[in-house]
C-alpha positions as CSV (number, residue, x, y, z in Angstrom):
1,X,-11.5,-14.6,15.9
2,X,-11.1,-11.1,14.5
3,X,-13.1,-9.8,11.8
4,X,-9.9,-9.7,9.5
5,X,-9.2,-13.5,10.4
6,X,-12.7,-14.7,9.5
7,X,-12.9,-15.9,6.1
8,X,-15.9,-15.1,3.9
9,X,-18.1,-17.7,2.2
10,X,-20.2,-15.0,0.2
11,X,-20.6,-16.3,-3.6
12,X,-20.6,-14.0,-6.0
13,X,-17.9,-12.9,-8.3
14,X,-15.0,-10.0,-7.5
15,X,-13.4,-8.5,-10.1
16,X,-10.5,-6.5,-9.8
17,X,-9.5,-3.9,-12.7
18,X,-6.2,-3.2,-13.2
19,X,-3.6,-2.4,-15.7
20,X,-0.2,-4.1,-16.0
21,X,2.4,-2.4,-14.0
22,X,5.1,-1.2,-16.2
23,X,7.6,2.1,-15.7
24,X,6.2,5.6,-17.5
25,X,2.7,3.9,-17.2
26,X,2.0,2.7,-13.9
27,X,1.5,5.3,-10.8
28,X,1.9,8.3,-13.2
29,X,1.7,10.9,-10.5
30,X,4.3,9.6,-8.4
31,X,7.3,9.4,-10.7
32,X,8.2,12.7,-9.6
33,X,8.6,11.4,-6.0
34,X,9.9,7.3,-6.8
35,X,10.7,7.4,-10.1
36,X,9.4,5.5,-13.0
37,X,10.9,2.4,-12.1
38,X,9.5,3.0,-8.2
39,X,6.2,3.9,-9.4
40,X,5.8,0.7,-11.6
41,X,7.2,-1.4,-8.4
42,X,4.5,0.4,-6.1
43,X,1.7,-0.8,-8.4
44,X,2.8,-3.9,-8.6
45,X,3.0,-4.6,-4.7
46,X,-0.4,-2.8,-4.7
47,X,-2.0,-5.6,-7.3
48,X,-0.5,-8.3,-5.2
49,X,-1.4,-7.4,-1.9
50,X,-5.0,-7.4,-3.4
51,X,-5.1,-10.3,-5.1
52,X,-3.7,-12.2,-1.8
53,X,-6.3,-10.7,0.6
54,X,-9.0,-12.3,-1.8
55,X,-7.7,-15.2,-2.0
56,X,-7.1,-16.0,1.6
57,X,-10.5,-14.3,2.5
58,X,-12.9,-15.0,0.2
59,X,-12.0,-18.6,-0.9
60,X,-15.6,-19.2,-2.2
61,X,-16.2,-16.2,-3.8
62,X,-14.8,-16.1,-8.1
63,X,-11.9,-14.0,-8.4
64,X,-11.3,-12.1,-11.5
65,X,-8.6,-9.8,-12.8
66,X,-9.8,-7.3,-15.3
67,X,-6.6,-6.3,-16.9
68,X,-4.8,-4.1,-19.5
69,X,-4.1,-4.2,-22.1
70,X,-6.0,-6.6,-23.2
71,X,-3.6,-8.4,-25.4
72,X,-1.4,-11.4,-25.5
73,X,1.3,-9.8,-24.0
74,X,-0.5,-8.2,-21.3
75,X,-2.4,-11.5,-20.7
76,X,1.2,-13.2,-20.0
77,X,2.6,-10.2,-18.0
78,X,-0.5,-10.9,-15.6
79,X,0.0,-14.8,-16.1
80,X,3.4,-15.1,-15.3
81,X,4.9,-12.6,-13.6
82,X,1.8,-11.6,-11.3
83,X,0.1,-14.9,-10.6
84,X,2.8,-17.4,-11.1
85,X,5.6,-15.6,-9.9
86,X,4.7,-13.2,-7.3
87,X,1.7,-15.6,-6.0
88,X,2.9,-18.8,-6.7
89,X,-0.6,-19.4,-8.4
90,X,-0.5,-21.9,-10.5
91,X,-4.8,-22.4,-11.9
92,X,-6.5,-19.5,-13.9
93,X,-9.3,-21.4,-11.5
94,X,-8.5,-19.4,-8.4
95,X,-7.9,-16.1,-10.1
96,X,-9.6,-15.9,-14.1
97,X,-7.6,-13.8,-15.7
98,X,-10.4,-11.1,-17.9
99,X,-8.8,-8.9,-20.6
100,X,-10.4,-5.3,-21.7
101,X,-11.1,-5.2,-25.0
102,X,-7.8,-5.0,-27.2
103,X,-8.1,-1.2,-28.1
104,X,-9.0,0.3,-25.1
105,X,-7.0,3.6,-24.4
106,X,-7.6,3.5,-20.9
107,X,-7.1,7.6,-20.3
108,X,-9.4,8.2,-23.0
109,X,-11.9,5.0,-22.7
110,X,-15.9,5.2,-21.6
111,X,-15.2,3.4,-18.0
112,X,-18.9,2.6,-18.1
113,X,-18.8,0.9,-21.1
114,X,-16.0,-1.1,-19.6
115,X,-17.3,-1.7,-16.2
116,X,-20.3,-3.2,-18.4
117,X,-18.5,-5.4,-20.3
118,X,-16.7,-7.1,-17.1
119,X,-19.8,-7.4,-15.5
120,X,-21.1,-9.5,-18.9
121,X,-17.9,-11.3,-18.6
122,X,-18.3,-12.4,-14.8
123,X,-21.6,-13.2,-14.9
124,X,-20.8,-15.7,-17.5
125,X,-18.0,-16.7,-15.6
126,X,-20.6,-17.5,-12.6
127,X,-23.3,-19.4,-14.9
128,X,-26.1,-21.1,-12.9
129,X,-24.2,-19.3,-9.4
130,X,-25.9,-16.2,-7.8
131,X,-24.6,-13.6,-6.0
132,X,-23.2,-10.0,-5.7
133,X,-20.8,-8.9,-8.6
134,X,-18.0,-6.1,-7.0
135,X,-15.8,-4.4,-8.7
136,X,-12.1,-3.4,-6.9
137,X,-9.2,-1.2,-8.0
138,X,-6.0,-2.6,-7.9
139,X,-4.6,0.0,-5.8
140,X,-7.1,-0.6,-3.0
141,X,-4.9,-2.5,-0.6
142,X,-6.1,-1.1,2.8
143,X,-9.7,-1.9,2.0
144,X,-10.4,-3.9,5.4
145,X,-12.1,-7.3,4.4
């Protein structure tokens, strides 16, 4: 079996940070080259292919996605259109959905005082479980795991 067809039984928690992909606002840098609507698309195939890797190869570990904005609408974007539609997910159990706090401007924001406040949230998430707490970036699909 190869080392990418192994599946991992590590505990722990990964969380993944990411902010909903939407066009003018996701991908920035590469509107020039694919275009707002493009750019958006890219981010979102990026997110995906992710969030599928974990979940095929690290079925024990908990899987969190540490999203933005942190609001109702962004919670439902991530919901709905990420896990239900794109992943046919159906259970916040296999992926917990995390929001930043509400007001976080995430070109201006103190990323350590983010980072911090997921790592709060997933080890409550874990409770009485041990283990490793990682943090990913959504666009971090060729990450070999």
């Amino acid at each position: 079996m190869s080392m990418k067809q192994q599946k991992s039984t590590l505990g722990g928690a990964i969380v993944v940070v990411a902010k909903c992909p939407s066009p003018g606002k996701s991908k920035t840098r590469l509107v020039p080259l694919l275009g707002e609507q493009g750019s958006a698309t890219l981010a979102k195939a990026m997110l995906c292919d992710v969030l599928v890797a974990l979940v095929q190869h690290f079925p024990q570990t908990l899987k969190i996605l540490y999203y933005a904005p942190g609001t109702e609408e962004g919670r439902n974007y991530m919901q709905q259109q990420i896990l239900q539609r794109e992943l046919d997910i159906k259970s916040e159990d296999i992926i917990h959905l995390v929001p930043m706090p509400a007001a976080t401007n995430l070109q201006n924001s103190d990323l350590g005082y983010l980072l911090q406040y997921a790592l709060g949230e997933a080890k409550n998430l874990l409770s009485s479980k041990n283990g490793p707490i990682v943090f990913l970036g959504m666009d971090s699909p060729e990450i070999p795991l």
